[in-house]
N, C-alpha and C positions, 0 to 999 in steps of 0.2 A: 240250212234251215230256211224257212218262210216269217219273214216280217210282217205283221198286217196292220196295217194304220187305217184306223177309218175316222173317218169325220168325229168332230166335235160337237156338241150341242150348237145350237140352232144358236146363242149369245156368246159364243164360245169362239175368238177367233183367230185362236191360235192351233199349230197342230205337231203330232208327234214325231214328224220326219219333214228333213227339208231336202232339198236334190242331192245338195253338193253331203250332205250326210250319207244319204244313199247309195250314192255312187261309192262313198269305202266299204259297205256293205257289201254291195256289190261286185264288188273287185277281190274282197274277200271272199267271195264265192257265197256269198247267200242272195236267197230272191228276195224282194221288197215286192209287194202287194197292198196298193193305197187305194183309198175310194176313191171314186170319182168327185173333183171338189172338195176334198179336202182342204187344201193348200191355198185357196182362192181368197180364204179371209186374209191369209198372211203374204198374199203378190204369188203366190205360185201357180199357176195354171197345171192342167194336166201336162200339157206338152213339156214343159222344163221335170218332172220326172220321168216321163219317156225319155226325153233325150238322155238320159245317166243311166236308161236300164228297167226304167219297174214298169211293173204290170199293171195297169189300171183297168177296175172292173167299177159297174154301178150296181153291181149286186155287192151289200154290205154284208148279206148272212155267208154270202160263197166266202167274200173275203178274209170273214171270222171260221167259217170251217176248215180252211185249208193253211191258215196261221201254226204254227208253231210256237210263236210267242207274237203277242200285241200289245202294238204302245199305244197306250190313251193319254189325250191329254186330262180328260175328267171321267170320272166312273163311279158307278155307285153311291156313294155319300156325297159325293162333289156336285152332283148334278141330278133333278128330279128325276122320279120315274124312272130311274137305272133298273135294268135287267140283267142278272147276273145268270138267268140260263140264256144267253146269248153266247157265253162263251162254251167251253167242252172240255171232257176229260181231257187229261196230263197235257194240257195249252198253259202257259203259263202269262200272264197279262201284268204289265208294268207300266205303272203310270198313278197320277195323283188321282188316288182312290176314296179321296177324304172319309180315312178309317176310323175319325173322331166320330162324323156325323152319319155316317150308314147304321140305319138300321139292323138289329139282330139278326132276322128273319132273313134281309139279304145275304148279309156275310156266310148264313149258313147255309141256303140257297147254290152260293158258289163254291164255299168246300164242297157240298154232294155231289154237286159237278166235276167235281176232280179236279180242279183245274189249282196252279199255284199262284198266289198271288201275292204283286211285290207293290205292297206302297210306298212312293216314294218321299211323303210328307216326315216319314220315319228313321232316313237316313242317318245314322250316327254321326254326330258333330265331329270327325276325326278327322288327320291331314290323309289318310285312304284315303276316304271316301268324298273329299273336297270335289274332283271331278264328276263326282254322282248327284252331288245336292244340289236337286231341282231347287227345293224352301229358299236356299241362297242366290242360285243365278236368276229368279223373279224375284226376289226381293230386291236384289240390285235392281232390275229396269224400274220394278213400283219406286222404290227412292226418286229415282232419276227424274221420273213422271210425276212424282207428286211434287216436286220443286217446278218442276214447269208450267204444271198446272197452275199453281198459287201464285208463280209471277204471272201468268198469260191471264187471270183476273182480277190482279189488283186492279185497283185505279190507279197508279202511279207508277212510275218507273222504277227500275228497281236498281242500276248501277248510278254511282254519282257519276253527275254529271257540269260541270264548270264551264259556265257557257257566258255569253254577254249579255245575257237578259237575268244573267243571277246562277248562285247555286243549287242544285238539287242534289238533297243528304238521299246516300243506296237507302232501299226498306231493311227495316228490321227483320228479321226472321229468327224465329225460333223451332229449334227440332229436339225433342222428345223422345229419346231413345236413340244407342249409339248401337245398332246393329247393323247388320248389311244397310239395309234398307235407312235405316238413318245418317248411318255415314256417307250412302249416297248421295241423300239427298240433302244435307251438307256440302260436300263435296261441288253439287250441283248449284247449288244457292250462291255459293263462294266463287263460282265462275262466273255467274250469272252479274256477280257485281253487289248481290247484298253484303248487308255485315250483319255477320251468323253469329249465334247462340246456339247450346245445346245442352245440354240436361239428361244426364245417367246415374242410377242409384249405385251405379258400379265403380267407385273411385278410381281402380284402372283403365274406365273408358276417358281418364281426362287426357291422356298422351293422346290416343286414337283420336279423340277429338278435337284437339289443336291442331294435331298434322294433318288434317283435312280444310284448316282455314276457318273454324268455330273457334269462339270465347266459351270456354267450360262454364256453364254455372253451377254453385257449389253452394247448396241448400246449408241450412243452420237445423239441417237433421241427419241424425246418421244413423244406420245402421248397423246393428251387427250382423256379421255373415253376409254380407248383399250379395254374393256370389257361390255359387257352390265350385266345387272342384273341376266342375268343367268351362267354368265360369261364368253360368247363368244364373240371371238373376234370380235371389229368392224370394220367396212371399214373407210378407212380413205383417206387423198385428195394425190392427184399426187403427191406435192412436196416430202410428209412422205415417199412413196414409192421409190423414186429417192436417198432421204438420204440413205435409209434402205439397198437397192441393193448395193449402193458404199459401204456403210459400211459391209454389209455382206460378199460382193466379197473379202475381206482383207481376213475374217476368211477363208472363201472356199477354198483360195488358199495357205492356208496354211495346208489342210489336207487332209488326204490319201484317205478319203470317206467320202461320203455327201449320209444323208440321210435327200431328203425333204415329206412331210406329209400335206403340208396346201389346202385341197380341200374344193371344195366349190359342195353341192349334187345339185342347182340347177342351176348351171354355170358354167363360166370359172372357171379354177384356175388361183389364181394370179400369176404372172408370179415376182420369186423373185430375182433368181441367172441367172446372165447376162454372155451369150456367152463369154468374156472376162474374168470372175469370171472362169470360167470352164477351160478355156486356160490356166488359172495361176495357175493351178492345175499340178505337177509334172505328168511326161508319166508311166502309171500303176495303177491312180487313178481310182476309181472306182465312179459313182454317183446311186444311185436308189432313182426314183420319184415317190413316191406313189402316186401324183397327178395327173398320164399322162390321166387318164380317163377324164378328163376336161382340156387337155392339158397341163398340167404339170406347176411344177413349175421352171424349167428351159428354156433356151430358143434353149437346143438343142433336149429338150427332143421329142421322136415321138412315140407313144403308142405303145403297143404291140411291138416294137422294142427295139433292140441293136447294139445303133448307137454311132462310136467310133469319137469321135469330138476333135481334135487337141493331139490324143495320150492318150485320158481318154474314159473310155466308161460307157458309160449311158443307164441305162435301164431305159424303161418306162412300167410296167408292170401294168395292169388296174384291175386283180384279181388275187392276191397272195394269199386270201384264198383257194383259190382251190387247189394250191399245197402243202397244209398242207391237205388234204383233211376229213381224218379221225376226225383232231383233230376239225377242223375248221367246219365238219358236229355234231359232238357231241353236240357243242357249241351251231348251231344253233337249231337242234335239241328240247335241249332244250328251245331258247328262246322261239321257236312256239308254247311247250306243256302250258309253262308259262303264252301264251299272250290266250290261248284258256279256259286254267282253270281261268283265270279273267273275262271270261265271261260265262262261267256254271252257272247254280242256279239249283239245283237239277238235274242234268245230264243234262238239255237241255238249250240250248246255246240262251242268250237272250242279244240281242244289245241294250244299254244302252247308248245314246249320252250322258247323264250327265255325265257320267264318261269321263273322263279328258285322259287316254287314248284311249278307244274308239271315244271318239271324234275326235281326233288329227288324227288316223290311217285310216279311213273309206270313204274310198275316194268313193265309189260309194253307195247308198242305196235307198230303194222304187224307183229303176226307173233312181234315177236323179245322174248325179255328184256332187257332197255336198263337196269336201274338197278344202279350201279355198287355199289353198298352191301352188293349181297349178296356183293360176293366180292374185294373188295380191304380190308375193316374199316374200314373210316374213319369210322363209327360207332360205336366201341366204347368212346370213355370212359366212364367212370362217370357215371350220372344219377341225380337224387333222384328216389325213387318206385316209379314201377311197372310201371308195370309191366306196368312192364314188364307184365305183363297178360292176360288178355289187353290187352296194354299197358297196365300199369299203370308203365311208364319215366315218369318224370318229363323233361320236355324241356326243362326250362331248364338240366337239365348240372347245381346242385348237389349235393354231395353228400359224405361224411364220409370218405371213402380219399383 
């Protein structure tokens, strides 16, 4: 069959296929068909997918007609002004489609076009479909990136340092949800030479979060059910939320950086850490909100901005894997060759609703809109990450509310 990767929005700088992905594609016996420039945001030039095999054209509509299946990295809800008669009958298109935020009219637009579509923000949290979940392999580099981020602007160093001119105490940091995306960026913090804190409404994220090199902090609220069966976190009533913020506002303003992670991919984020938490943060603090794509989890945060709120400054950045862009295209690269070789049956690609991830991801098919997620919520607990995103949601469901 025919692969078709075309370029990403114009702020978009990550892309659906990288060479050395291609070339098992390729070897496998299928053609790869990428636009010209694609790859450029992520170090790829045309020439390094020539040399593995593909064809590259600068005609984007040839490349979408002659596809059999195309990987996007954003479409339709993810990205404005998406055009869903761009694709064609029985094409079947797989990529983060952000199914939360597309309009109706689009979604229906591409069913009449026939075409099948798999969003990947929807992959079942299962050990299957581990090698499919895009939500996970960018929430891991967003973690990564947002611990770098908040040490490359503090004012201060962040590992201790014992010198002859005196000692310097590591920063404090604190993270907010122990999902992908928070336990990397734990993980990352604790390399870097801080001494971590973390904070999950989930009492079995306190193991996770120890073995990562964090001090658990362990509210004087609790929950019932903080977890569902699959082990994400639940929503809980106003009062729990009210306890949670005053008690959390203690830790917050007791450390150098804050990093919060608790999104939700078909909603708001909850809103954790309170305008006042953020004030009682010494002047040079840093905050990064992985959550700002659903309004963040603070209450100064403003998306895509760096806004400086009583002498701290807070980013709210809505896609940090794109600034990792090589590593965070590899990743997803993979997840897409992954989620398409689970549906091969001797080279030709057969959609299988009994299977448990095709079912979950297939939002459009024969015609109709068929996936239930957009419109009954049952996707709406809180997730570490991102997100939400363009999906930078973290999909293993942890997360700090």
């Amino acid at each position: 069959m025919i692969v078709g990767v075309p370029s990403a929005p114009d702020d978009e700088t990550r892309v659906g296929m990288v060479p050395a992905v291609a070339a098992d594609l390729i070897d496998a016996g299928h053609a790869v068909h990428v636009e010209s420039g694609a790859g450029d945001g992520a170090g790829w030039a045309d020439d390094a997918y020539r040399d593995v095999g593909c064809e590259i054209s600068d005609d984007r509509g040839q490349i979408l007609a002659d596809a059999d299946v195309v990987f996007e990295v954003a479409a339709l809800g993810a990205v404005e002004e998406a055009n869903p008669e761009q694709y064609r009958a029985d094409q079947a298109v797989i990529g983060l489609l952000g199914p939360f935020d597309v309009a109706d009219q689009q979604v229906q637009q591409m069913a009449e076009t026939g075409v099948d579509a798999f969003a990947l923000e929807l992959v079942p949290r299962t050990s299957r479909a581990q090698s499919m979940d895009a939500n996970s392999s960018q929430a891991n580099v967003a973690g990564y990136k947002a611990a770098v981020q908040a040490a490359g602007e503090l004012d201060r160093m962040v590992p201790m340092q014992m010198t002859a001119a005196g000692t310097v105490q590591p920063a404090e940091v604190f993270v907010i949800g122990a999902g992908v995306a928070g336990l990397q960026a734990i993980s990352t913090a604790n390399r870097l030479g801080a001494s971590v804190k973390a904070y999950d409404i989930r009492p079995e994220a306190a193991e996770e979060i120890t073995s990562v090199g964090a001090e658990f902090v362990e509210l004087d609220v609790h929950a019932e059910d903080a977890s569902d069966e699959e082990g994400h976190a639940t929503e809980q009533d106003e009062e729990f939320y009210r306890k949670q913020r005053t008690q959390l506002g203690e830790v917050v303003a007791e450390s150098d950086a804050l990093i919060t992670t608790a999104a939700v991919a078909s909603g708001d984020a909850p809103r954790l850490v309170t305008d006042e938490a953020i004030a009682g943060m010494d002047d040079g603090s840093v905050v990064v909100d992985l959550a700002a794509g659903g309004g963040g989890n603070c209450d100064p945060t403003v998306p895509d901005e760096r806004v400086d709120y009583e002498g701290v400054t807070v980013f709210g950045p809505t896609n940090l894997p794109a600034t990792v862009p090589q590593t965070a295209s590899q990743l997803y690269a993979n997840n897409l060759v992954n989620f398409l070789e689970n549906m091969l049956e001797d080279d030709e690609l057969v959609i299988d609703t009994d299977d448990e991830i095709v079912d979950a991801t297939l939002l459009t098919h024969d015609g109709t809109v068929r996936n239930p997620h957009r419109d009954d919520g049952s996707d709406d607990e809180p997730s570490d990450g991102e997100d939400a995103a363009p999906a930078q949601a973290d999909a293993d469901g942890g997360d700090g509310t």
